[in-house]
C-alpha positions in Angstrom: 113.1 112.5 82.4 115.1 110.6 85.0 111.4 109.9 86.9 110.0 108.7 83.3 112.8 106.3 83.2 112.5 105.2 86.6 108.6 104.5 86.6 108.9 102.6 83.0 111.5 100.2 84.5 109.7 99.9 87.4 106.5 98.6 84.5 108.9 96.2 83.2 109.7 95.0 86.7 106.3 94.5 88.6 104.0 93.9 85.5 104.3 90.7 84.4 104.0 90.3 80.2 101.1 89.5 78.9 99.3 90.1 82.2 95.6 91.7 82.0 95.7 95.2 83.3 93.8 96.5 86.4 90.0 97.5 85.9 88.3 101.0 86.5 86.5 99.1 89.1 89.3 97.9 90.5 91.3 101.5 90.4 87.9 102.9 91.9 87.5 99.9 94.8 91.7 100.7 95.3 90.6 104.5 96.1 87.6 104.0 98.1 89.7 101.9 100.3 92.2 103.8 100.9 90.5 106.6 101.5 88.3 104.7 104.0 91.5 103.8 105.5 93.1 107.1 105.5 90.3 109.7 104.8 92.8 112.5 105.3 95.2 111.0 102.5 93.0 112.1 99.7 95.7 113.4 97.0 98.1 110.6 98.0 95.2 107.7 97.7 94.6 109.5 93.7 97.9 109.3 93.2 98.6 105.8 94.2 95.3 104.7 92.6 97.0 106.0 89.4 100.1 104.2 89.7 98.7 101.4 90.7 97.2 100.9 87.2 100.1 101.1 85.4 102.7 99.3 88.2 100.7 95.6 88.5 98.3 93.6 86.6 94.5 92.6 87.6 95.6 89.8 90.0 98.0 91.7 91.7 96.0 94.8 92.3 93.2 92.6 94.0 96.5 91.2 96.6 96.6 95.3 96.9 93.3 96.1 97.9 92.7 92.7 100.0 95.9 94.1 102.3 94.6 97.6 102.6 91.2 95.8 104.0 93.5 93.9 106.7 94.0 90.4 105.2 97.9 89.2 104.7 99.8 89.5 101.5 100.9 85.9 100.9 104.4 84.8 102.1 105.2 84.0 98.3 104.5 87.5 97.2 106.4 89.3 100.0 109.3 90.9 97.7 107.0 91.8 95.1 104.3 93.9 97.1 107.1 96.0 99.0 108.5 96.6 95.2 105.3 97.5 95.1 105.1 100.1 97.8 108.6 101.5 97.1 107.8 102.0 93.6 104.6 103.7 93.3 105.7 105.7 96.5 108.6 106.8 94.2 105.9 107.6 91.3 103.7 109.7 93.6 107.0 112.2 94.1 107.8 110.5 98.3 111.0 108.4 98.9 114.3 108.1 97.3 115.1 106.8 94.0 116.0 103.6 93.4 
């Protein structure tokens, strides 16, 4: 129950209202990424891909993938992409709670 709680206030924090939610294509483009990136780091790539949907919108997810392919996350989004990380990290059952 306690992770429940966690991961829905983490929806209220990174999703922002009203904001259109990640595509499949953009889930599947997330996974294929990340598992080019890590190929051994299949069940934590799922996972992450999963969260992912339900932790960011469509615009954000794109920042996402574009830093797993080696481009920068913009200065201005900083905070929010390692809220990000910590978050989904904590929905895939690794790190501490929040």
């Amino acid at each position: 129950m306690k992770k429940t709680l966690l991961v829905l206030a983490a929806l209220a924090f990174v999703t922002p209202a009203g904001a259109a939610p990640p595509t499949a294509e953009q889930k599947a483009e997330f996974l294929a990424t990340c598992l080019k990136v890590a190929p051994e780091a299949g069940t934590l790539c799922t996972c992450k891909a999963d969260a992912a949907m339900s932790l960011v919108d469509s615009e954000f997810m794109a920042v996402i993938i574009a830093s797993m392919q080696g481009k920068d996350v913009p200065a201005a989004l900083y905070d929010t992409y390692n809220d990000y990380i910590a978050r989904s990290t904590q929905a895939c059952g690794m790190g501490s709670a929040m």
